[in-house]
PLY file of the C-alpha trace (Angstrom):
ply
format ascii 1.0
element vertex 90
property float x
property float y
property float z
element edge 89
property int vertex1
property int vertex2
end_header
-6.29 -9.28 36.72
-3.11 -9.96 39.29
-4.41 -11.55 42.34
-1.94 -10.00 44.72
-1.89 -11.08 48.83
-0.15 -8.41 51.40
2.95 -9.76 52.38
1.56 -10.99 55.75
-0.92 -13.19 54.22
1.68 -14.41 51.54
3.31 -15.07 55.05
0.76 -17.05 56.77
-0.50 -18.74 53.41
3.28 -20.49 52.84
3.39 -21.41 56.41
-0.22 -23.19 56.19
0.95 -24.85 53.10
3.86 -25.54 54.84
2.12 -27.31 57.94
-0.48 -28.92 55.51
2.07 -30.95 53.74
4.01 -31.98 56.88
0.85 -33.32 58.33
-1.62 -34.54 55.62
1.25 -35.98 53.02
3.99 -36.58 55.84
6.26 -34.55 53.93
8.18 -31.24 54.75
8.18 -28.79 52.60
10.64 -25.82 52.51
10.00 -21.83 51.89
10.77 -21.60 48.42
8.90 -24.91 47.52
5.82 -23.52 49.68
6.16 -19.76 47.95
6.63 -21.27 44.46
3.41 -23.51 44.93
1.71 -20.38 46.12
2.32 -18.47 43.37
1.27 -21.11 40.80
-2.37 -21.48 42.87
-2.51 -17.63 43.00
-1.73 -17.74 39.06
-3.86 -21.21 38.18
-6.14 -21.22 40.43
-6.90 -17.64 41.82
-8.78 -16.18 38.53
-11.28 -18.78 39.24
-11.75 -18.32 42.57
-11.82 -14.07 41.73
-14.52 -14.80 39.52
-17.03 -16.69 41.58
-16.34 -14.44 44.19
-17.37 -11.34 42.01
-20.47 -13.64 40.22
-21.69 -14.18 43.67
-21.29 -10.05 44.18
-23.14 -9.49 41.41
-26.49 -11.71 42.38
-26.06 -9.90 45.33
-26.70 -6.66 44.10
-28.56 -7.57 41.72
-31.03 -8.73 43.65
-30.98 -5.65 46.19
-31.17 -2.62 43.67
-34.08 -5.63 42.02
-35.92 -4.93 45.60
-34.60 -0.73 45.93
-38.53 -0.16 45.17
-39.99 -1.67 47.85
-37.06 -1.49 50.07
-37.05 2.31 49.70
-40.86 2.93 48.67
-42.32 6.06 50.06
-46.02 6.86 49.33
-46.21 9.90 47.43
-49.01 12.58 48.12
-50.17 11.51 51.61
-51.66 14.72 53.33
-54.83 14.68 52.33
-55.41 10.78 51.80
-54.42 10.47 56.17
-56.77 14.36 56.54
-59.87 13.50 57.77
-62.70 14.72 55.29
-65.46 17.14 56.87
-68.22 18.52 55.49
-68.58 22.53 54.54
-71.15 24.34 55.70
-73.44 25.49 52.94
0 1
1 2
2 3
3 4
4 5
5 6
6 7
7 8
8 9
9 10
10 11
11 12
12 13
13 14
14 15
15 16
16 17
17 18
18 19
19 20
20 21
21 22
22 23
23 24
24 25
25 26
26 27
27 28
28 29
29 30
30 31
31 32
32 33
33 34
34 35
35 36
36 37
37 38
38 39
39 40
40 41
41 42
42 43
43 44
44 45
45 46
46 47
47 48
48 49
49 50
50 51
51 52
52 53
53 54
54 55
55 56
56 57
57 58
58 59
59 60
60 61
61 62
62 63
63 64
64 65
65 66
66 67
67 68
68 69
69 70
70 71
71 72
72 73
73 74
74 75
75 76
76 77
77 78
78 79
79 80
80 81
81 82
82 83
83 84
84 85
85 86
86 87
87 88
88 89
C-alpha cells in the first residue's frame, strides 16, 4: 500500500528534516535532498510503521467487540423477576 502525505505535511515533514540536519548533524540540507530522503523513509520505512499502526488497531478492537457482551449486556425478561409476588386469594 502507497503511504501518501497531503502536500502540507510533505511540506512541513521536508522542512523538519531540513531543520533536523542543520542542527543535530551541523549540516544544511537543501529541498530536493530533504524531499528525496522523504520519499525513501515514506518508501523504506513507512510500511513498517503502517503496519504497527494497524496491529495496534486491531488489539484494539479486538479487545472491545471481546468485551461487546458485557459492555452492551441487557438482562432479558425482567418484568416479572423486579414485580413483586402477592398471594391470590383462594
Amino acid at each position: 500500500m502507497l503511504i501518501a502525505l497531503s502536500k502540507d505535511d510533505t511540506a512541513r515533514a521536508i522542512a523538519s528534516i531540513r531543520r533536523y540536519f542543520a542542527e543535530e548533524i551541523d549540516q544544511e540540507l537543501g529541498e530536493l535532498p530533504a524531499r528525496l530522503l522523504l520519499g525513501f523513509i515514506m518508501t523504506e520505512i513507512g510500511p513498517s510503521v503502517y503496519n504497527a499502526a494497524i496491529a495496534d488497531a486491531q488489539v484494539f478492537l479486538r479487545d472491545r467487540v471481546a468485551d461487546l457482551e458485557g459492555a452492551c449486556y441487557a438482562p432479558e425478561f425482567q418484568y416479572w423477576a423486579q414485580k413483586p409476588v402477592r398471594e391470590r386469594p383462594r
